[in-house]
Biotite code that builds the C-alpha atoms (Angstrom):
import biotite.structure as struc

atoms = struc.array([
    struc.Atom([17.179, -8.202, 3.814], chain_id="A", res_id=1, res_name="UNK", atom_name="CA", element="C"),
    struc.Atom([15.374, -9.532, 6.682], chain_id="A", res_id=2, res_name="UNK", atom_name="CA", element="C"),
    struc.Atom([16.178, -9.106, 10.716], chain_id="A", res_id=3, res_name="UNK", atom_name="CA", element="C"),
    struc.Atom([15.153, -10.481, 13.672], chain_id="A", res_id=4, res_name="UNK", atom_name="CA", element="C"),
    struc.Atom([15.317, -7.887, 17.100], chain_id="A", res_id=5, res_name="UNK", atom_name="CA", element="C"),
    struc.Atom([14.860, -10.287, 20.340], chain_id="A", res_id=6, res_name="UNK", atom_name="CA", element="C"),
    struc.Atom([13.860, -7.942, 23.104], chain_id="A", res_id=7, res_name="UNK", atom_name="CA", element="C"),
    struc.Atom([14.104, -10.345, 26.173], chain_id="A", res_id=8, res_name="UNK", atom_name="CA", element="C"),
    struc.Atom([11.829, -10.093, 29.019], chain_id="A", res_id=9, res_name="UNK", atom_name="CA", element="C"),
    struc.Atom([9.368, -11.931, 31.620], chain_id="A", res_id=10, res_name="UNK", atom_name="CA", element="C"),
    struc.Atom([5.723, -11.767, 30.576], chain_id="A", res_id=11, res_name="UNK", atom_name="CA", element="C"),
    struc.Atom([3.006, -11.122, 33.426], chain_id="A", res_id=12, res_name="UNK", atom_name="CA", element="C"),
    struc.Atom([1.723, -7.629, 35.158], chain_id="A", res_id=13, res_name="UNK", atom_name="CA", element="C"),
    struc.Atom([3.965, -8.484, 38.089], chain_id="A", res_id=14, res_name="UNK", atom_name="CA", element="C"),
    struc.Atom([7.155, -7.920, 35.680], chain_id="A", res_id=15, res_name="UNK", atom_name="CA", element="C"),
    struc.Atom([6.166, -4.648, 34.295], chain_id="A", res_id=16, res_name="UNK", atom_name="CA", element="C"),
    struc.Atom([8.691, -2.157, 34.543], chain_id="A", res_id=17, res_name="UNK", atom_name="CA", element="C"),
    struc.Atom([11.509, -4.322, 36.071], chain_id="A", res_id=18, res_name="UNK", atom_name="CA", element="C"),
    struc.Atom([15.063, -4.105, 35.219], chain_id="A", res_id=19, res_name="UNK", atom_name="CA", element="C"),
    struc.Atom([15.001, -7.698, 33.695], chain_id="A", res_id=20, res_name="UNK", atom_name="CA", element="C"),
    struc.Atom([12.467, -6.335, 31.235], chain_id="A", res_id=21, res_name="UNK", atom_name="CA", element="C"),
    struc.Atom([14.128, -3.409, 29.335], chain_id="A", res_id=22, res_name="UNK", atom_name="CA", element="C"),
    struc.Atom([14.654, -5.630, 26.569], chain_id="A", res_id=23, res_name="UNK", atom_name="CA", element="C"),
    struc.Atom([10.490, -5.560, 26.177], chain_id="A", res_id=24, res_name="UNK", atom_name="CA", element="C"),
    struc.Atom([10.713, -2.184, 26.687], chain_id="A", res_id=25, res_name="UNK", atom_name="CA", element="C"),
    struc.Atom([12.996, -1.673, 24.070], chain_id="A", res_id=26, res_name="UNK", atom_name="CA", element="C"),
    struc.Atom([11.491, -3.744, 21.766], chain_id="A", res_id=27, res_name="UNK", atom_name="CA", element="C"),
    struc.Atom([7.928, -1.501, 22.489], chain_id="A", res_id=28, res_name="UNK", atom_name="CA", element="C"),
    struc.Atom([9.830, 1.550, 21.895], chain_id="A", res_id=29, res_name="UNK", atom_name="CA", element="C"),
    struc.Atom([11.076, 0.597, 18.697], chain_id="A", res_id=30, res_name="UNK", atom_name="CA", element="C"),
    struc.Atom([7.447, -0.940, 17.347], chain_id="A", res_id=31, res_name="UNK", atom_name="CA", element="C"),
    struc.Atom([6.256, 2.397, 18.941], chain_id="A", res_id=32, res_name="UNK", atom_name="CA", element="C"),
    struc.Atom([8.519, 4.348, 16.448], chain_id="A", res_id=33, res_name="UNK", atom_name="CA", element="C"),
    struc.Atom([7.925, 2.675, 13.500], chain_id="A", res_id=34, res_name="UNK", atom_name="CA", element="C"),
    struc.Atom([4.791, 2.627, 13.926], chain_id="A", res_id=35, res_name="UNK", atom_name="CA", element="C"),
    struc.Atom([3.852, -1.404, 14.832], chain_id="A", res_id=36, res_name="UNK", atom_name="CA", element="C"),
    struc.Atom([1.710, -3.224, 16.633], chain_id="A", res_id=37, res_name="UNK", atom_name="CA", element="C"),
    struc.Atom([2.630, -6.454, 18.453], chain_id="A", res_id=38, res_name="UNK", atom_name="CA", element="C"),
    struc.Atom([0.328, -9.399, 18.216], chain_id="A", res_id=39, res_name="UNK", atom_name="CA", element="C"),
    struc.Atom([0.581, -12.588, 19.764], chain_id="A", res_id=40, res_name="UNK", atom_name="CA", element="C"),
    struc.Atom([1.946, -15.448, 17.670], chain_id="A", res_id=41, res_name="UNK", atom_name="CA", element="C"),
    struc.Atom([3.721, -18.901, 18.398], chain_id="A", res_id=42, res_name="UNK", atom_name="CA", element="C"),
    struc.Atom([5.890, -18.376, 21.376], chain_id="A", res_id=43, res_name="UNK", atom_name="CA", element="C"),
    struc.Atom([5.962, -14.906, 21.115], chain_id="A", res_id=44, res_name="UNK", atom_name="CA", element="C"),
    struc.Atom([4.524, -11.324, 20.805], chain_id="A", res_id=45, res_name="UNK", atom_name="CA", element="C"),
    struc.Atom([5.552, -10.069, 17.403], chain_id="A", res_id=46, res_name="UNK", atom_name="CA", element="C"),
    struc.Atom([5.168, -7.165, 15.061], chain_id="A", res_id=47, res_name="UNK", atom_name="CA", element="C"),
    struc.Atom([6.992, -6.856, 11.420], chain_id="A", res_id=48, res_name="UNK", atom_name="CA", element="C"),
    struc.Atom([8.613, -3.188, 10.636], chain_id="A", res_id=49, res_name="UNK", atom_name="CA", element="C"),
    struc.Atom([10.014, -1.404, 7.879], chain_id="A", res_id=50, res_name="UNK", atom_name="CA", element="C"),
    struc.Atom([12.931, 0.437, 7.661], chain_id="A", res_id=51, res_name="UNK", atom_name="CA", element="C"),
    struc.Atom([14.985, 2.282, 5.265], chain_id="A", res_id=52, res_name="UNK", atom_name="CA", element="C"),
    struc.Atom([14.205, -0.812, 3.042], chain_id="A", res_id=53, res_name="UNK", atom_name="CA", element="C"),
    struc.Atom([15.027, -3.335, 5.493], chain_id="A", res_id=54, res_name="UNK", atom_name="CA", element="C"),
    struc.Atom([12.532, -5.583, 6.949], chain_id="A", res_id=55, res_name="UNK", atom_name="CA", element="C"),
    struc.Atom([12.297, -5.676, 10.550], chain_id="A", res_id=56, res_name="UNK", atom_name="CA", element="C"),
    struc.Atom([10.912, -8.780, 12.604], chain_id="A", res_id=57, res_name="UNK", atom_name="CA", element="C"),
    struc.Atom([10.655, -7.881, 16.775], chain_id="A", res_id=58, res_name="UNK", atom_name="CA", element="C"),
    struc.Atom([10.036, -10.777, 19.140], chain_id="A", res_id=59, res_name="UNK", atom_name="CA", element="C"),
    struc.Atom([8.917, -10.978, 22.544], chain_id="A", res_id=60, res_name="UNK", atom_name="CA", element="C"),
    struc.Atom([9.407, -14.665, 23.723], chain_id="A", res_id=61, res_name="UNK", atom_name="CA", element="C"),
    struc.Atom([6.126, -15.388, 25.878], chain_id="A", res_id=62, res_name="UNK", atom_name="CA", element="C"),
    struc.Atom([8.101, -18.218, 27.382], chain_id="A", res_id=63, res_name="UNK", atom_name="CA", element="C"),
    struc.Atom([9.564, -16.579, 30.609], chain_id="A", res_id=64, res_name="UNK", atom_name="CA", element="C"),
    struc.Atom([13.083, -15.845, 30.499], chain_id="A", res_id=65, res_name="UNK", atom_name="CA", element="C"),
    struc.Atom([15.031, -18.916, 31.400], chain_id="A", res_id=66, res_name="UNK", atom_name="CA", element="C"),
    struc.Atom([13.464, -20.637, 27.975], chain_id="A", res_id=67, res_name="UNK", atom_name="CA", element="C"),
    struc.Atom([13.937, -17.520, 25.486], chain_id="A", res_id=68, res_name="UNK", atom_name="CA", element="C"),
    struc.Atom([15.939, -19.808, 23.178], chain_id="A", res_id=69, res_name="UNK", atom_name="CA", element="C"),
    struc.Atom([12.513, -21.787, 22.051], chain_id="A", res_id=70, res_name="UNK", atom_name="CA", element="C"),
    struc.Atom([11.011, -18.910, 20.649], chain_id="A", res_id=71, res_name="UNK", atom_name="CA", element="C"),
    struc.Atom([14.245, -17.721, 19.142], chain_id="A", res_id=72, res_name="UNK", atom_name="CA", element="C"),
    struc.Atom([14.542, -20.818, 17.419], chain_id="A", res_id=73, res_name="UNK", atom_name="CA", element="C"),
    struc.Atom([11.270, -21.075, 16.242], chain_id="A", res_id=74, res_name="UNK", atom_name="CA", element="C"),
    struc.Atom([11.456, -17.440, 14.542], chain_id="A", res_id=75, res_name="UNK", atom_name="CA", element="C"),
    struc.Atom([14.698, -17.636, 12.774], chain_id="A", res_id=76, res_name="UNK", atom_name="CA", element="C"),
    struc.Atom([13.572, -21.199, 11.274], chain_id="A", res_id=77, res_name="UNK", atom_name="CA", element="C"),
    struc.Atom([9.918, -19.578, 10.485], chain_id="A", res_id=78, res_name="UNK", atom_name="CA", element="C"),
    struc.Atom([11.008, -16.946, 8.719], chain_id="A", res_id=79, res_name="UNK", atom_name="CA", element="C"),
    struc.Atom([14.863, -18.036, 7.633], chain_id="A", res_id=80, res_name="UNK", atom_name="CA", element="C"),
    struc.Atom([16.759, -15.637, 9.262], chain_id="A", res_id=81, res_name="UNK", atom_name="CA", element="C"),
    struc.Atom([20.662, -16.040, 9.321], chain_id="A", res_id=82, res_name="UNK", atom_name="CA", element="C"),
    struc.Atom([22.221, -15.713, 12.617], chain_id="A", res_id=83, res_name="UNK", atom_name="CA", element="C"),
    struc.Atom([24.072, -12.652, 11.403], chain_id="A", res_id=84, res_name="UNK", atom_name="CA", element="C"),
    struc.Atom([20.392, -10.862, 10.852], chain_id="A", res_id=85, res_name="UNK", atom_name="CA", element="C"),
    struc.Atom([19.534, -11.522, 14.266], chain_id="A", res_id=86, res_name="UNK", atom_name="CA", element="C"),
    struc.Atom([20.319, -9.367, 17.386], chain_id="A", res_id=87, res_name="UNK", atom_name="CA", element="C"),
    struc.Atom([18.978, -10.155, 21.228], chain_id="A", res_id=88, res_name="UNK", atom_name="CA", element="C"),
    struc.Atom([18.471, -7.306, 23.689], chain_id="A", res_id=89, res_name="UNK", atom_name="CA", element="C"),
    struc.Atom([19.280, -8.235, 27.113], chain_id="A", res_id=90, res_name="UNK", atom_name="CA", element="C"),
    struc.Atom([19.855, -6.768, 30.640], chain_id="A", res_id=91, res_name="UNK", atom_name="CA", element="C"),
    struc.Atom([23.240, -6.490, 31.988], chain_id="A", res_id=92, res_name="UNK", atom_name="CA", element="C"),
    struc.Atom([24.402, -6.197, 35.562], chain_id="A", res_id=93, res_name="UNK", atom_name="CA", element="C"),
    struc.Atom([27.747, -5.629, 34.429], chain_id="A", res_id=94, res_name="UNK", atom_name="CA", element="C"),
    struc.Atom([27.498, -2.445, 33.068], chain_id="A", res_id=95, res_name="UNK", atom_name="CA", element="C"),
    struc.Atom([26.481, 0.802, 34.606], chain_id="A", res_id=96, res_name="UNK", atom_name="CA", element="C"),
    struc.Atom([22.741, 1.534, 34.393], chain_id="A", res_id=97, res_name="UNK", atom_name="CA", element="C"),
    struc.Atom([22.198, 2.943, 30.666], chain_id="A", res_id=98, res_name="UNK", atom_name="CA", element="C"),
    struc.Atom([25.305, 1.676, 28.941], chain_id="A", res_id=99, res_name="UNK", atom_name="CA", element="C"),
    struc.Atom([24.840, 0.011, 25.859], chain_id="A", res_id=100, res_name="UNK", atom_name="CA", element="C"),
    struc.Atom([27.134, -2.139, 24.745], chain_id="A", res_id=101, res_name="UNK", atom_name="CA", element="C"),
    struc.Atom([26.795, -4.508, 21.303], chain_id="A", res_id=102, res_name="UNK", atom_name="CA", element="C"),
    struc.Atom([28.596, -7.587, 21.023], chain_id="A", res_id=103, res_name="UNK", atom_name="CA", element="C"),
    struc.Atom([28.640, -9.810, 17.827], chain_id="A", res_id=104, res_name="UNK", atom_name="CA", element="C"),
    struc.Atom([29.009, -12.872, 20.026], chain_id="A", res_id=105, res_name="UNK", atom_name="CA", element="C"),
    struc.Atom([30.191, -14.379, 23.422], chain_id="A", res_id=106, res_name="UNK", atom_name="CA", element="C"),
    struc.Atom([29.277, -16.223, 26.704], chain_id="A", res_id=107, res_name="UNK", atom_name="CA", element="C"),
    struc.Atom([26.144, -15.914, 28.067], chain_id="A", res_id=108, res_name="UNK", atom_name="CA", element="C"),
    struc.Atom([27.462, -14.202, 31.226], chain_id="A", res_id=109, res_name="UNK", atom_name="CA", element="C"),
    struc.Atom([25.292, -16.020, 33.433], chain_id="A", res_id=110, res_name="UNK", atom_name="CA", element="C"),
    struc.Atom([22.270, -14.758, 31.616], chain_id="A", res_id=111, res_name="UNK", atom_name="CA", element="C"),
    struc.Atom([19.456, -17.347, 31.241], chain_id="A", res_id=112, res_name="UNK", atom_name="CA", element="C"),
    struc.Atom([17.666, -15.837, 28.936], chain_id="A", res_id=113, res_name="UNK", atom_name="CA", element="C"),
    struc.Atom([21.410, -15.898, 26.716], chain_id="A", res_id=114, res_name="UNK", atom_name="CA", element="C"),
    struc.Atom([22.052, -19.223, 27.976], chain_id="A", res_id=115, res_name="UNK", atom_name="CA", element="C"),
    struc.Atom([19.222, -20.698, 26.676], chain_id="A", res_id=116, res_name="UNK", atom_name="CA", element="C"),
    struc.Atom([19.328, -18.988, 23.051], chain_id="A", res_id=117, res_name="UNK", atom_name="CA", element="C"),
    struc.Atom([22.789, -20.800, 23.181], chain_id="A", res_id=118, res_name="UNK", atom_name="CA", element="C"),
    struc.Atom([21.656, -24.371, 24.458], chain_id="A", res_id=119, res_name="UNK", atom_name="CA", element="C"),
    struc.Atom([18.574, -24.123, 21.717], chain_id="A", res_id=120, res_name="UNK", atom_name="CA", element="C"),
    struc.Atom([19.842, -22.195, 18.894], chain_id="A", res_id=121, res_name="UNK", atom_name="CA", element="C"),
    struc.Atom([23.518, -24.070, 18.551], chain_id="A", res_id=122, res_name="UNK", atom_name="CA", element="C"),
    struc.Atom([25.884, -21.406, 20.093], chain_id="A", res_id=123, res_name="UNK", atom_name="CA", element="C"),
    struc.Atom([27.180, -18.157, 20.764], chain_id="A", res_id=124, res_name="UNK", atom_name="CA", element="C"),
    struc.Atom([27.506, -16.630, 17.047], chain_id="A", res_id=125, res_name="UNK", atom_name="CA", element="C"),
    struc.Atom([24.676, -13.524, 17.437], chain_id="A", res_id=126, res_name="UNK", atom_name="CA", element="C"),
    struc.Atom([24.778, -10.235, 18.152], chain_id="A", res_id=127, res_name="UNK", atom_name="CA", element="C"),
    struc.Atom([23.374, -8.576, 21.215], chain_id="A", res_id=128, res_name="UNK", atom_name="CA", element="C"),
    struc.Atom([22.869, -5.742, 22.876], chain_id="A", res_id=129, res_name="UNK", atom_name="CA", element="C"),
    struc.Atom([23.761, -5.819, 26.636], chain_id="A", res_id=130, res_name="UNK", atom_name="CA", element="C"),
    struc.Atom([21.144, -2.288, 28.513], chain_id="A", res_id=131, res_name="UNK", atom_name="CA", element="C"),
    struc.Atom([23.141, -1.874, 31.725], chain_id="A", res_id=132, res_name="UNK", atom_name="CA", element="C"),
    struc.Atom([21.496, -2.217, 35.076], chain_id="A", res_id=133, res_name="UNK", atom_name="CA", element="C"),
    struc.Atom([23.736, -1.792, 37.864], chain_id="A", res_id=134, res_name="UNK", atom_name="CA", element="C"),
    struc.Atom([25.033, -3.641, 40.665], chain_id="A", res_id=135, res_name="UNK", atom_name="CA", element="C"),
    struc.Atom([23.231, -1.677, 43.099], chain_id="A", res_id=136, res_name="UNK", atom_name="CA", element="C"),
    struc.Atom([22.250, -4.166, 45.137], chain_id="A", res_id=137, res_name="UNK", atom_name="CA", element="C"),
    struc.Atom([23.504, -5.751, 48.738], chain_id="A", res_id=138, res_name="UNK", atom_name="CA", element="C"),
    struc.Atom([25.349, -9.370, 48.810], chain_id="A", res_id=139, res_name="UNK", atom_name="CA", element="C"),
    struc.Atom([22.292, -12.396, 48.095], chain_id="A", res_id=140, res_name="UNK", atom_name="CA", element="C"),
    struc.Atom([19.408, -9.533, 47.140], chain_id="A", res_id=141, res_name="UNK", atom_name="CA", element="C"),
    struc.Atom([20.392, -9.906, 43.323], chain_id="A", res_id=142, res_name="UNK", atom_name="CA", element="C"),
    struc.Atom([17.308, -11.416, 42.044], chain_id="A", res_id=143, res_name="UNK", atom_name="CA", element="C"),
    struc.Atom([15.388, -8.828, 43.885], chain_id="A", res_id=144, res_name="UNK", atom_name="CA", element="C"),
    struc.Atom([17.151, -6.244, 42.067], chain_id="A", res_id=145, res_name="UNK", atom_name="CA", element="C"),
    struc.Atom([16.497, -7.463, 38.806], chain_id="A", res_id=146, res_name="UNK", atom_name="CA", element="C"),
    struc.Atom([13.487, -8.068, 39.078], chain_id="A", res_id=147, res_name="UNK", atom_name="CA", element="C"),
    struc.Atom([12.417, -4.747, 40.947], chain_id="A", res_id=148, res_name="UNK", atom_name="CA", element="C"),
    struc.Atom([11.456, -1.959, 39.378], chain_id="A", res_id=149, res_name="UNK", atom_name="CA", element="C"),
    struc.Atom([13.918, 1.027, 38.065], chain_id="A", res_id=150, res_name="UNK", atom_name="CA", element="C"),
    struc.Atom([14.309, 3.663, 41.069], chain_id="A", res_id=151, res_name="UNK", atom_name="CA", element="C"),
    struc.Atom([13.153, 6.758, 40.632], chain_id="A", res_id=152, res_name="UNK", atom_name="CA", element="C"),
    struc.Atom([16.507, 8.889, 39.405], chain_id="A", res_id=153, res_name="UNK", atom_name="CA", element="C"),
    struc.Atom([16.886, 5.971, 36.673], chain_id="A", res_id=154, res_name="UNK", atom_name="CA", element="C"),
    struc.Atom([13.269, 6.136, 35.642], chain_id="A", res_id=155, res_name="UNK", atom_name="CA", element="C"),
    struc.Atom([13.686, 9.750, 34.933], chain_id="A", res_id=156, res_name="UNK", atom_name="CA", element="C"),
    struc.Atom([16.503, 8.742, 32.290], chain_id="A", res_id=157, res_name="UNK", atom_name="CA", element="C"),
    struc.Atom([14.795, 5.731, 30.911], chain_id="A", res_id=158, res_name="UNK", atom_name="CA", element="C"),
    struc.Atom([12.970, 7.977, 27.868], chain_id="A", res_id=159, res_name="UNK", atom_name="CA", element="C"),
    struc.Atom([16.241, 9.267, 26.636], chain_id="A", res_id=160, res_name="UNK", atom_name="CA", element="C"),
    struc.Atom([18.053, 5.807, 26.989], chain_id="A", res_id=161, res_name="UNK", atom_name="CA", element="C"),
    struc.Atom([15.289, 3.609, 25.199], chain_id="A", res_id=162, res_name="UNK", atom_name="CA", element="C"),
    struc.Atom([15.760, 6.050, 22.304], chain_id="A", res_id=163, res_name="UNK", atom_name="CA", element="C"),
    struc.Atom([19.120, 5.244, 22.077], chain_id="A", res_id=164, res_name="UNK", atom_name="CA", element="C"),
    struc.Atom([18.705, 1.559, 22.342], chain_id="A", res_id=165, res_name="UNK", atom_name="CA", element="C"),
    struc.Atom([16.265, 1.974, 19.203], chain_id="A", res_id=166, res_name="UNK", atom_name="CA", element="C"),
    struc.Atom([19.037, 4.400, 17.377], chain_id="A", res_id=167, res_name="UNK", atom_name="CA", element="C"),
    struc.Atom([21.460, 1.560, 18.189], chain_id="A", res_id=168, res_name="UNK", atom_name="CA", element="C"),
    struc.Atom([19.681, -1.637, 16.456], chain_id="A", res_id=169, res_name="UNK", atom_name="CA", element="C"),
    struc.Atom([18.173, 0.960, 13.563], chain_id="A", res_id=170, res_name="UNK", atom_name="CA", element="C"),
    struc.Atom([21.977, 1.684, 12.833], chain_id="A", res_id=171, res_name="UNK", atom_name="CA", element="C"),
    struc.Atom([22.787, -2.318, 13.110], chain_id="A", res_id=172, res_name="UNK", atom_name="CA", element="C"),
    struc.Atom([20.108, -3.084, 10.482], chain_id="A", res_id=173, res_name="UNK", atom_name="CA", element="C"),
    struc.Atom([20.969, 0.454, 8.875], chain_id="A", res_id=174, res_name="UNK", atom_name="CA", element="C"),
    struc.Atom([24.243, 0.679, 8.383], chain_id="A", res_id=175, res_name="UNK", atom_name="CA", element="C"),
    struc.Atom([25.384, -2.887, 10.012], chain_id="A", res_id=176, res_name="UNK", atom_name="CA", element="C"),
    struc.Atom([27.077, -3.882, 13.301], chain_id="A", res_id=177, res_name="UNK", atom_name="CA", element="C"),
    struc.Atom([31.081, -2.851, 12.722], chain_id="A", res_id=178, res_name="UNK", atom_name="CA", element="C"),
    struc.Atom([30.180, 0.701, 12.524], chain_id="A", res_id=179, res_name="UNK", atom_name="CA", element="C"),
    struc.Atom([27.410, 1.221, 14.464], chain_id="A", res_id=180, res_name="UNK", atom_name="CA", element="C"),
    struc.Atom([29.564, -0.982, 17.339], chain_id="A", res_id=181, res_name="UNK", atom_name="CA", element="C"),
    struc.Atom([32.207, 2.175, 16.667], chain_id="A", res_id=182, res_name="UNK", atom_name="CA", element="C"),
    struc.Atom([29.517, 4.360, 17.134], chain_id="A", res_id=183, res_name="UNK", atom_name="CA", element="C"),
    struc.Atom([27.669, 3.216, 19.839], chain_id="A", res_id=184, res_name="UNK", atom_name="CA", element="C"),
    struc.Atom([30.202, 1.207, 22.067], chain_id="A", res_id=185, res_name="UNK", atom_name="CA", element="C"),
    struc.Atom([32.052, 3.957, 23.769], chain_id="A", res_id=186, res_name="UNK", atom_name="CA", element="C"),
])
């Protein structure tokens, strides 16, 4: 059986580290643990993994953001993955910084990168993990906050909250996404 991991970021030095990027970051940290290199390919940074039988596919659209869904497409058609197979990793502001929540579908929640998997790829039906971020931010200084870097205090928990991200989509492709939502959505 064959997955596709979207981690869903901004590509550029000046994005590095920013809270709209932890779904790169995740997607690193998991190709870190299973020991894969990315490499740049059509639309996207990519790197194939194994495990526990399962092979692994992990994107990085190189198409900014706001047109996420091009690369997403492209994959899934390239290497005929079914929209259950596939799961997107995504900032939230909605959540407190270093929830996790996975969702087998829904709105985009004003996410562009979401927004345009679901104008591209012909809906809402894949999974995704939302990576909290906070609201910590004043009234019209929202894009500043996302893309600004972690603050100190949540840098200090990132390690320990990347390696649950990867525990998360390694029990999704594991063990699938009804019980590892039970286990991980608390």
């Amino acid at each position: 059986m064959k997955f596709l991991i979207v981690g869903l970021g901004n590509i550029g030095p000046e994005y590095v580290g920013t809270r709209h990027n932890i779904g790169f970051e995740i997607a690193d940290q998991l190709a870190n643990d299973l020991s894969g290199q990315f490499e740049i390919g059509r639309l996207a940074y990519h790197t194939e993994l194994s495990f526990k039988g399962k092979k692994i596919h992990v994107i990085k659209p190189t198409t900014y953001m706001n047109l996420s869904g091009k690369a997403v497409n492209y994959w899934m058609k390239e290497l005929k993955i079914a929209p259950e197979n596939v799961l997107v990793i995504v900032d939230d502001l909605a959540l407190p910084f270093g929830k996790l929540r996975l969702k087998l579908q829904g709105s985009s929640a004003g996410h562009n990168g979401l927004k345009s998997i679901e104008e591209v790829c012909g809906g809402q039906n894949y999974a995704r993990v939302r990576f909290g971020i906070g609201d910590n931010f004043r009234k019209g200084m929202q894009a500043q906050y996302v893309l600004g870097p972690f603050d100190k205090n949540e840098q200090k928990d990132l390690p320990i909250l990347l390696n649950r991200a990867v525990s998360l989509i390694k029990s999704f492709v594991s063990i699938g996404p009804a019980q590892t939502m039970t286990l991980f959505n608390k």
